[in-house]
C-alpha positions in Angstrom: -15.5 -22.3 -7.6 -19.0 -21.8 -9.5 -19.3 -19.4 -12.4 -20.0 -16.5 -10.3 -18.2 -13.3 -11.8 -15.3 -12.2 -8.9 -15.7 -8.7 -8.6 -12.0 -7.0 -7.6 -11.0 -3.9 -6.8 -7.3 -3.3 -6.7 -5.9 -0.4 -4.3 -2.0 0.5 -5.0 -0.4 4.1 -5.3 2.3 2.8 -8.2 0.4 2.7 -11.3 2.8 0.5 -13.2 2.2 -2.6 -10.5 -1.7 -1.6 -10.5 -1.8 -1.9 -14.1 0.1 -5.5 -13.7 -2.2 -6.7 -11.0 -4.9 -5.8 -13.1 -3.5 -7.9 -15.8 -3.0 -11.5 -13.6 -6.7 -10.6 -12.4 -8.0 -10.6 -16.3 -6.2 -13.8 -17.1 -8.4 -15.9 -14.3 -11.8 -17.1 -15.5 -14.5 -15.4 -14.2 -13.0 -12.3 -12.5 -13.9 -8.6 -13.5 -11.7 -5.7 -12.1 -14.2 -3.2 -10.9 -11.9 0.1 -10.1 -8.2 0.3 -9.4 -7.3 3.5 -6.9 -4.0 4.9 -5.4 -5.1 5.8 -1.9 -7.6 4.3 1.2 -9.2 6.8 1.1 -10.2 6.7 -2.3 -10.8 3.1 -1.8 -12.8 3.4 0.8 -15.1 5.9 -0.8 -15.5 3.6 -4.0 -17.1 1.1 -1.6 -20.3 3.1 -1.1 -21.1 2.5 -4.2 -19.4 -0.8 -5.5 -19.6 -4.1 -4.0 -16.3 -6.3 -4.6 -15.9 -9.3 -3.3 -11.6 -9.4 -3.6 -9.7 -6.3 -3.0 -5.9 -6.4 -3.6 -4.3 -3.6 -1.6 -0.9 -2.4 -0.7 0.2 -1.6 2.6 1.9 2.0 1.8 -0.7 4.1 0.3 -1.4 7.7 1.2 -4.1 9.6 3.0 -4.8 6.3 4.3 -2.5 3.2 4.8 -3.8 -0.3 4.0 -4.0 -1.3 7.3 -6.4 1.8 8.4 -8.6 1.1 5.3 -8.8 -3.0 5.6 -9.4 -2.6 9.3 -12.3 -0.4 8.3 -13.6 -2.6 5.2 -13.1 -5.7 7.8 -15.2 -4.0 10.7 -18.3 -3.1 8.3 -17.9 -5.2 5.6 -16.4 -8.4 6.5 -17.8 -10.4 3.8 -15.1 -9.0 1.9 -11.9 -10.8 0.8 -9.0 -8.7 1.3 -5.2 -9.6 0.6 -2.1 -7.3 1.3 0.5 -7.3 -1.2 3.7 -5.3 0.1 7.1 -5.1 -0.2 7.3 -4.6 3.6 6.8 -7.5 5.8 8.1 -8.8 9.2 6.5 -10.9 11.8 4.9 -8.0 13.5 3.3 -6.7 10.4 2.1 -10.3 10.1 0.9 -10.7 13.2 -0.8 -7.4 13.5 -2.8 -8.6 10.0 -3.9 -12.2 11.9 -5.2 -10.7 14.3 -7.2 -7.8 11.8 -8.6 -10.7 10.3 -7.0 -10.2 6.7 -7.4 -12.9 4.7 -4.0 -13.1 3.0 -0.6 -11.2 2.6 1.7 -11.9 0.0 5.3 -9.8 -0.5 5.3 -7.8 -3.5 8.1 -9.7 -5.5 5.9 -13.0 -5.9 5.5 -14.5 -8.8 2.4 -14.4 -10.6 1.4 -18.1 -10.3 1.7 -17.7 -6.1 -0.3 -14.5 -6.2 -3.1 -16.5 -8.4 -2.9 -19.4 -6.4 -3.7 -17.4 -3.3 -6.1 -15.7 -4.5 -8.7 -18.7 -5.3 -7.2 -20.3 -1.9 -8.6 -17.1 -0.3 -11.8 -17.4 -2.2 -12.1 -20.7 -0.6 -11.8 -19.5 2.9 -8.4 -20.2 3.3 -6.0 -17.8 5.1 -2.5 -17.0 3.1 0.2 -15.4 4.6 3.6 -15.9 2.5 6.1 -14.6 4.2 9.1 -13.4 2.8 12.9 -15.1 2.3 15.4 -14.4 4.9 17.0 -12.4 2.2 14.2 -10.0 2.2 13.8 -10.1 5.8 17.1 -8.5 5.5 16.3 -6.2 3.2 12.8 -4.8 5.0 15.5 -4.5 8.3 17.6 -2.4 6.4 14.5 -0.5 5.4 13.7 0.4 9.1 16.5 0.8 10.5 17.4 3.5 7.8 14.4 5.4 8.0 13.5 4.8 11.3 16.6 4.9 13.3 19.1 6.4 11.3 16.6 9.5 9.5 14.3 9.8 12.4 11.3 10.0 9.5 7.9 9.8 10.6 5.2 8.0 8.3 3.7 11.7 7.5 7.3 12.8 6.7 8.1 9.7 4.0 4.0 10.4 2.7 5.3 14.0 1.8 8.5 13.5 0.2 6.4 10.7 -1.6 4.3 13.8 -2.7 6.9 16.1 -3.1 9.2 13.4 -5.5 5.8 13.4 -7.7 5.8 16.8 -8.2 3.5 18.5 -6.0 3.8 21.9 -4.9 3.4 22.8 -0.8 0.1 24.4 -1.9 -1.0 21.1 -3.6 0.5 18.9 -0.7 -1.5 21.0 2.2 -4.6 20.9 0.0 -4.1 17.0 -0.9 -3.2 16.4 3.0 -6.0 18.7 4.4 -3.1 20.7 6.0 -2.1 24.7 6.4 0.6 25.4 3.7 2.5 26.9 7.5 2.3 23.0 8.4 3.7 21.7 5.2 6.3 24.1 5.4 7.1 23.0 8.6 7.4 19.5 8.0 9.8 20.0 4.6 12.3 21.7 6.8 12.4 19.3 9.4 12.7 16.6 6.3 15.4 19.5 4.8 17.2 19.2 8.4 17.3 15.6 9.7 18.9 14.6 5.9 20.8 16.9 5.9 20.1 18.8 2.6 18.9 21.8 0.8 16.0 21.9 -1.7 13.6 19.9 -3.8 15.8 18.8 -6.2 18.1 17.0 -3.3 14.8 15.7 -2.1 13.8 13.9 -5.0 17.2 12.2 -5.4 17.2 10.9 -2.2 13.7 9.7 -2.7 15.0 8.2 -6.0 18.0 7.0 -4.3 15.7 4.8 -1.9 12.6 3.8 -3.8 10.3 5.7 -2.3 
């Protein structure tokens, strides 16, 4: 690689990981982290204005998922380097990122020194995909099948408790979502009725209980 400053933008709703992928990115020579934001839709935004060249973006982010916003960065901006990092990862999820065009996807408990290495192998045209152990195949199984076939949640049901586990009031979560409060309220009962429990409090343990 020449001395050319890599410009990175890093897109992740947990602050604590942002914070460390910020860090790895500072110790390379030559790299400058431009913004870090919690949502695709932020990220995207950011773009009308900034000009990275490497953005480092999680799969599970609100308002708008990774895979909505890369597909958009890819379609009018495909100069830009994108890779996933994610704790959720099967072959469909890496297929479905081929065929996007995404330059990389790494699973979220890699080590530093893999998630460095990929990045200047991405910087060099190469595609990464590193897909997970068969222990965490296991583990992103148990992930669907729990919320998928045993809670019935839908993705704007797990974004909400996500919301509601932060803190968020219905008023703040319908203005946050562009939503009617009636809406909200709708959804948190359903949520209230297909776990079976009663109030916010319950909610946030449960959320606790399974990392969301």
């Amino acid at each position: 690689m020449s001395n050319k400053v890599v410009k990175v933008i890093i897109a992740d709703d947990h602050a604590l990981f942002a914070d460390g992928l910020e860090q790895i990115v500072g110790k390379l020579p030559n790299f400058e982290v431009l913004a870090k934001v919690n949502n695709g839709k932020l990220l995207i935004q950011r773009l009308n204005v900034l000009l990275p060249d490497l953005i480092l973006m999680d799969l599970n982010m609100p308002y708008l998922n990774g895979l909505e916003a890369a597909e958009m960065i890819k379609k009018h901006r495909p100069g830009i380097k994108i890779i996933i990092i994610s704790m959720y990862c099967d072959n469909r999820i890496l297929d479905i990122l081929k065929q996007k065009e995404i330059d990389a996807f790494i699973i979220k408990d890699s080590t530093a020194p893999i998630l460095k290495q990929a990045i200047l192998d991405v910087l060099e045209g190469k595609q990464v995909f590193i897909s997970p152990s068969s222990e965490k195949k296991a583990i992103n199984k148990l992930f669907t099948d729990t919320f998928e076939d045993l809670f019935k949640l839908g993705a704007r049901e797990i974004e909400i408790i996500k919301l509601i586990r932060d803190g968020k009031s219905t008023k703040q979560i319908a203005y946050d979502l562009e939503l009617s409060i009636y809406t909200i309220e709708t959804h948190r009962k359903n949520i209230y009725r297909k776990l079976g429990i009663q109030g916010t409090a319950e909610l946030i343990n449960f959320a606790n209980k399974h990392n969301l």
